[in-house]
Each structure stands twice: as C-alpha cells, then as structure tokens.
C-alpha positions in Angstrom: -27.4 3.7 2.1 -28.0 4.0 5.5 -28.2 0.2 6.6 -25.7 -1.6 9.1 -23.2 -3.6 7.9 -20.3 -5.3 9.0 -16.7 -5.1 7.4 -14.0 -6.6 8.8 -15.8 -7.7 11.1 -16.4 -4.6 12.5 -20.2 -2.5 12.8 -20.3 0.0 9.8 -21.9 3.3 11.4 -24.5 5.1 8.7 -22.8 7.7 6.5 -24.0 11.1 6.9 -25.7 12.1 4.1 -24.5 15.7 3.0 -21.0 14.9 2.3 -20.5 13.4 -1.4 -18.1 10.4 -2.0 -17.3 8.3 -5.1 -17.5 4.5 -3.9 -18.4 2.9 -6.9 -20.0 4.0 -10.1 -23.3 3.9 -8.9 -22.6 6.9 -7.2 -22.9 8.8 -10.5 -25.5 9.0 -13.1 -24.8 10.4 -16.4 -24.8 14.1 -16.1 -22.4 13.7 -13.5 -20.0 11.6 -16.2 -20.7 14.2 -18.8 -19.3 16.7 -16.1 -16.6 14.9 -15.1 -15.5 14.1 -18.4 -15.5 17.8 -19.4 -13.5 18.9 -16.5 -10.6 16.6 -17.2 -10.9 17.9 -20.8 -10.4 21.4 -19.3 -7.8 20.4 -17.0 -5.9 18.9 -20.1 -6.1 22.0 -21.8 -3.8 23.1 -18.5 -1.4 20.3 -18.7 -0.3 21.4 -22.4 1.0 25.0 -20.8 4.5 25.2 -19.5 3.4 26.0 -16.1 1.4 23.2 -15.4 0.0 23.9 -11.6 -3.0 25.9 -10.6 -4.0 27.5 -7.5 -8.2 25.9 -7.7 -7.2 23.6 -4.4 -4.9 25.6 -2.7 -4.9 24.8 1.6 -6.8 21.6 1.2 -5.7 18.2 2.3 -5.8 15.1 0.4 -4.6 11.7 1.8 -3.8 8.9 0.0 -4.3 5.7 1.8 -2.7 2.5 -0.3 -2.9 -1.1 1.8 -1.9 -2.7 -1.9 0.7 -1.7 -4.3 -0.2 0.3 -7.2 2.0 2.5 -9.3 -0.6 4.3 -11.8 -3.4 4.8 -9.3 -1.1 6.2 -6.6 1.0 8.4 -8.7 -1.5 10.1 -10.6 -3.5 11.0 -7.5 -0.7 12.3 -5.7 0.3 14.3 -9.0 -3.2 15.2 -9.4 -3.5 17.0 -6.1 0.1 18.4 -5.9 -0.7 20.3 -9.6 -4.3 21.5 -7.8 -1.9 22.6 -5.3 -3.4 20.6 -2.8 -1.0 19.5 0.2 -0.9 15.9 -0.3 0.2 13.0 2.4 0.4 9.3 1.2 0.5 6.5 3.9 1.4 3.0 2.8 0.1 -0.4 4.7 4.1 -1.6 4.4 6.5 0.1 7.0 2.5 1.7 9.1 0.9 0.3 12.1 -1.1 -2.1 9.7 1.5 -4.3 9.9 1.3 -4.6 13.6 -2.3 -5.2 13.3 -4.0 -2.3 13.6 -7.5 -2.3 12.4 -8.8 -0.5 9.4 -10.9 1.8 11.8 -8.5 2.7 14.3 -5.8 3.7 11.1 -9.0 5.7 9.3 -9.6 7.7 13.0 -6.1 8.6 13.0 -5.3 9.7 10.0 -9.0 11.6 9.9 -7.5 13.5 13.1 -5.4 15.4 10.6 -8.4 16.9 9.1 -8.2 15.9 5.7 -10.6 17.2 3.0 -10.1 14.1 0.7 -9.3 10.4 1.4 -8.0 8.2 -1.3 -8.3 4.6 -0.3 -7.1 1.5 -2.2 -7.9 -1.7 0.4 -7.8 -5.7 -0.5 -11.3 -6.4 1.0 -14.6 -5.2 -1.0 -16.4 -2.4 1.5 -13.1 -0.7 2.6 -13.8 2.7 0.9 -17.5 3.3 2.2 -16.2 1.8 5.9 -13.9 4.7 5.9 -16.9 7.2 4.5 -18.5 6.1 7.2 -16.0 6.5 10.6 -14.3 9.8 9.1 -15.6 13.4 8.3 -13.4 13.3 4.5 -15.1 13.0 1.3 -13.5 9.0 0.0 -12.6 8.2 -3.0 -12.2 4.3 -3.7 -8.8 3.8 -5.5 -9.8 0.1 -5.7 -11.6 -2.5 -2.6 -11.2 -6.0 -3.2 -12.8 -7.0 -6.4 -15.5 -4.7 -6.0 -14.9 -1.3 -7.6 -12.6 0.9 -9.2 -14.2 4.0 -10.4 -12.0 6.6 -11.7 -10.0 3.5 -13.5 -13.3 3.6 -15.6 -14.1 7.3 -15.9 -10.1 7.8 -17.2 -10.9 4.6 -19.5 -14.3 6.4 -21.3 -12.1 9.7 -21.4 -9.5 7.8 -23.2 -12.0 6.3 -25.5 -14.0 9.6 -26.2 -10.6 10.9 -27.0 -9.8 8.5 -29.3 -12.9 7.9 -31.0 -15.0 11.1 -31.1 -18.1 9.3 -28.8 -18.9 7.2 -26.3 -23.1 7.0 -27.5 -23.2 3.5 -29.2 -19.7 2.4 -28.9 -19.0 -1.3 -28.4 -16.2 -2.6 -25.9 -15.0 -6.6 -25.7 -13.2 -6.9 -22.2 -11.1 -9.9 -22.1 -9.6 -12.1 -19.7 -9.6 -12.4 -15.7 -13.1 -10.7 -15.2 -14.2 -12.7 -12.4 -11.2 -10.9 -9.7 -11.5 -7.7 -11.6 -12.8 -4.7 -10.3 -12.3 -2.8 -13.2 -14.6 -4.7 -15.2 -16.7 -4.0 -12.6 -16.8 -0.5 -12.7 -15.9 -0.1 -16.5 -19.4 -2.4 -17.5 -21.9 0.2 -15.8 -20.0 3.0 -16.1 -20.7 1.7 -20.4 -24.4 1.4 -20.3 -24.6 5.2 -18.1 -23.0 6.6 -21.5 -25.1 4.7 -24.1 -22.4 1.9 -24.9 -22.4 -2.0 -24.5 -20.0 -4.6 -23.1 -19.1 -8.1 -23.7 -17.0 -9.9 -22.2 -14.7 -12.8 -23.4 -12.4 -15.8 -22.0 -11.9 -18.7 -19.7 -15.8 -19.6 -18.9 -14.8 -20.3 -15.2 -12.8 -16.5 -15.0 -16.1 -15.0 -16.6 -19.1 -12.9 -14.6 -22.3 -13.8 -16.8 -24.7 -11.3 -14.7 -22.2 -8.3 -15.7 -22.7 -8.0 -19.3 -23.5 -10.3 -22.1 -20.2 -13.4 -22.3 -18.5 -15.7 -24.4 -15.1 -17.9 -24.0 -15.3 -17.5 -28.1 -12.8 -15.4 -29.3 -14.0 -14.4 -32.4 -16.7 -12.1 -30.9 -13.7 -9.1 -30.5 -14.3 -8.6 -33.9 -17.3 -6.4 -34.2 -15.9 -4.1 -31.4 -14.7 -0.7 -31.3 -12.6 -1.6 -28.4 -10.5 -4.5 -26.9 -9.7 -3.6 -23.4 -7.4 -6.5 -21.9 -7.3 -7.8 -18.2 -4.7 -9.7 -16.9 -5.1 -12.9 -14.7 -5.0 -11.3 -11.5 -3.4 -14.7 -9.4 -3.0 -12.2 -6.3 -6.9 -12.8 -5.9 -7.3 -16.3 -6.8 -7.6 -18.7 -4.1 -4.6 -21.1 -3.9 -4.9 -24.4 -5.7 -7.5 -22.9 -8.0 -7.5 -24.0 -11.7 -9.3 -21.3 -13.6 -7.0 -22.4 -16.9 -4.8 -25.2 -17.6 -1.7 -23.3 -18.1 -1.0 -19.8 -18.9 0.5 -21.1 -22.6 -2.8 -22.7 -23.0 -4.3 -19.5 -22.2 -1.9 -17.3 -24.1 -2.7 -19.4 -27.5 -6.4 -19.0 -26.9 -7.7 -15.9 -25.6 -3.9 -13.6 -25.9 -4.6 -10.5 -27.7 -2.3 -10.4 -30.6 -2.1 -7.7 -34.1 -3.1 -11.2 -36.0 -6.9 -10.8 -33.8 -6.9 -7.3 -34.3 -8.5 -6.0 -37.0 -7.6 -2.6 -38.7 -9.3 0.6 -36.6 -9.7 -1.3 -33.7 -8.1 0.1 -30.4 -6.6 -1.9 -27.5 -6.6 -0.7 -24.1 -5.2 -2.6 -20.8 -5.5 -1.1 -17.1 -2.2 -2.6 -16.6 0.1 -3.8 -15.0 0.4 -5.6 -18.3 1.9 -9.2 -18.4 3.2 -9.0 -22.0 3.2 -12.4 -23.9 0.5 -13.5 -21.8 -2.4 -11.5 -22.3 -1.2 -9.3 -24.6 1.0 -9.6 -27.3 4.4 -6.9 -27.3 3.7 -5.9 -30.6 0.5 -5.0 -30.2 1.4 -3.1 -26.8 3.4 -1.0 -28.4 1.3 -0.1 -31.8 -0.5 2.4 -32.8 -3.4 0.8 -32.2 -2.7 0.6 -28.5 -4.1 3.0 -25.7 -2.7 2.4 -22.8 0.4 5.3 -22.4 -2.9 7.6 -23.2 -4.7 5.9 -20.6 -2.0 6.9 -18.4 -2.3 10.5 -19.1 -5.9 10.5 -18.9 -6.1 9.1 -15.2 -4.0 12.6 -14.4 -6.7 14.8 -15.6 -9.6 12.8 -14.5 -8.4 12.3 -11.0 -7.5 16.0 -11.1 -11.5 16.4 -12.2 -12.7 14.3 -9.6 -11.2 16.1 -6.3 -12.3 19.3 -8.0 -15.6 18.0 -8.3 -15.7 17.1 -5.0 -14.3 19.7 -2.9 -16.0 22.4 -5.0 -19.2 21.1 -7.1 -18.6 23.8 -9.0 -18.3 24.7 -13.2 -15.4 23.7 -15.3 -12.8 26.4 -13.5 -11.9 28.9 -15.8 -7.9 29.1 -14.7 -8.0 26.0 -16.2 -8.3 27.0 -19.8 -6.5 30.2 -19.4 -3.3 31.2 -18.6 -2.5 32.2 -15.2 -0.2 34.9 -14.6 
C-alpha cells in the first residue's frame, strides 16, 4: 500500500517497502501460515526442555506498545521475546505522556529513537499499527487496532485447532456472539479460508457482520461444526445508549454456550477475557472439551514464531529442536 491516508487525523507517510510487517492477515498467504505454524511447533518442542530460553534473538530489541489493557496478548509477547533472549521494553498508555496528550506520532518517534528491531502495538482506533509502520524504521506487529485486526490471536487460534484436531484443510468453525466490535473475528474468518476451512457466524442479528462469512442468529447451526469459538459482548466498543440485545439474561438463554448445545467431539474455544454465565457457560469452560488454557500456550509459541520470522526470514532454527548446551 502506498496511498495517503489520514489516522488520527494526522497524514500517514508511504511505508517503505523492504521492511516486512504483520498488520493484518492479509499480509500473509498460505505458505507463510504453513511456515509460521511449523515454527511454533518447533519452538514448542523447546518449551517442553527444562531450560526453556534460546540464544536465536540475542541483542535485538523488541518494544511492546499497549494504549489498552490486555493480559494474554501482552504477556505472551513479552515472554516470547525474553525466552528468544531478546531485550524487551513495554510502555503502557496509563502512567506515559499519552495521557498528557501526546499524539500517536510523536510517542511512535520517540520510542523508534531507541532503535528497536520489533514494535508491538495494541491501539483503540483501527489503522494504528500500519501508522506506526509507516513513521518508524521497526518491523510492527499489530497486537490488536480498533475493531480492525488481530493477527497472531488467529494464527495461535488455527495452531490450537491443528493441535487438537490433526488438520486445519476442511474444518468447520461457528464463531458466536459480539462479531460486529470484534477484531478477532476479523482476522480469525480469512485467516480460515487461507487454510482450506469455513466460518459461520452466529447471534444477535444487529451484533452480526454478514459480508465476513456466511450468518445466522439461529442457534442450532453450531451443530455441524468442528469448532465453537465464543466472543464476548465487547461493551467497551459499543456506542453508549446502543441496544444491540435486550438484556444480557436474554442473551445468555439464547445464544450462551452451554455442555447442553454441545455436542460430543466438539471443541470450544474463547479469546477471552471470558465473561462466564454470559457467553459461556462455567461448566463448559472448564471441560474437556474446552480450548482455551491451550490457546494460552499456543499464543507463546506463535508469537515466539512470528518475531523469529521476522527478524530472521529464515528455516525452522535448529536450536529449537535440540538441546542446547
């Protein structure tokens, strides 16, 4: 892309070209998945050994940049650079110079004066990431803009799934609830159809997106799929007054995942944070039918794959699947 745009209402500069980024899933095909995938296989292979760190990103710099809260996302990046030995630097929006008003640009330029080799970014407003692609000389990740994209949330969710299941080639997801503020949904429905896999999605009509993927407010569609990955109602994104559902009971009894929906072999997964008893049932949270705690895990291998992959573009490292002295 090398078009002007504006973003915060400030002029976006063209990216330069030769420095490789992951924005949104769009920026991958499915070779690169394929590769991704495998090197967070390899780097789990790592993760089982007692010493659990490797040297493959000694001296570089990655920066996490968080303007919203985030537990999963933050922590596992931070991990997954500090166990690539990596030095790693997180800067939060509360207690910085955001709060006294400083733009997005101005923080970006500073923090790129540290020289940085990777920027994580998680930002409120849709554009953030590739704004900060744009204005610094890092490779960016996007840890989540807006309601636009979150990437490596959907390469650790097919990771967990190809775990779980053997494939990804024909498998058949329902993703329920608050699609319309979610960008996991978002990156989770392409990031399906680059693997061979379909989506449908299921709930509230007005919280549904019905260009993304084929929808229904029916609940009885869940039942042919392979999957039942659960989104919560994200109210931090809905305007205020807006009446997507009558109440969250009423939503609970109609579209709440619960074991009595489930049927046998199906698995459950949830991005979290979870709000259990709303969208999902506590029983079924904690069965063996659920995902998420894997989920978890997967997100430290796959964010572990995807700063390798960046800052190197090279094959599956080989410290990674033996020991190291």
């Amino acid at each position: 892309m090398t078009d002007l745009r504006v973003v915060g209402g400030e002029l976006v500069p063209p990216a330069p070209r030769e420095r490789r980024h992951l924005l949104s899933i769009a920026d991958l095909d499915r070779d690169d998945v394929d590769r991704l995938l495998a090197t967070a296989a390899s780097f789990a292979l790592s993760q089982a050994r007692e010493t659990k760190k490797l040297p493959t990103l000694r001296g570089r710099f990655v920066l996490n940049v968080f303007y919203e809260n985030s537990t999963r996302t933050s922590s596992s990046f931070d991990l997954a650079a500090k166990r690539l030995s990596a030095d790693t630097m997180t800067v939060k929006a509360s207690g910085s110079s955001v709060e006294k008003g400083e733009s997005l640009r101005d923080t970006a330029q500073t923090l790129g004066a540290y020289g940085p080799d990777v920027i994580v970014i998680r930002h409120p407003e849709a554009g953030a990431a590739e704004f900060v692609a744009r204005v610094t000389d890092a490779h960016v990740v996007n840890a989540g803009d807006g309601k636009h994209q979150h990437p490596t949330q959907a390469l650790l969710d097919l990771y967990t799934m190809k775990e779980a299941l053997g494939r990804l080639e024909g498998l058949h997801v329902a993703i329920v609830g608050d699609v319309l503020h979610s960008r996991v949904a978002r990156s989770l429905v392409p990031a399906l159809e680059l693997v061979g896999a379909t989506a449908i999605q299921v709930g509230p009509p007005p919280l549904l997106v019905p260009e993304l993927c084929e929808a229904t407010h029916d609940m009885t569609a869940i039942a042919d799929a392979d999957v039942v990955y659960v989104l919560r109602m994200q109210r931090e994104r809905m305007l205020e007054g807006a009446n997507f559902v009558p109440s969250l009971r009423e939503y609970t009894a109609r579209w709440g995942v619960t074991p009595e929906r489930i049927r046998d072999g199906q698995r459950v997964m949830h991005p979290g944070p979870m709000n259990r008893g709303v969208e999902i049932d506590a029983r079924l949270a904690d069965s063996d039918a659920s995902l998420v705690v894997d989920q978890v895990r997967s997100g430290l291998v796959v964010r572990m794959a995807v700063l390798y992959d960046l800052l190197t573009a090279g094959p599956v490292p080989v410290e990674a699947t033996v020991e190291v002295a």
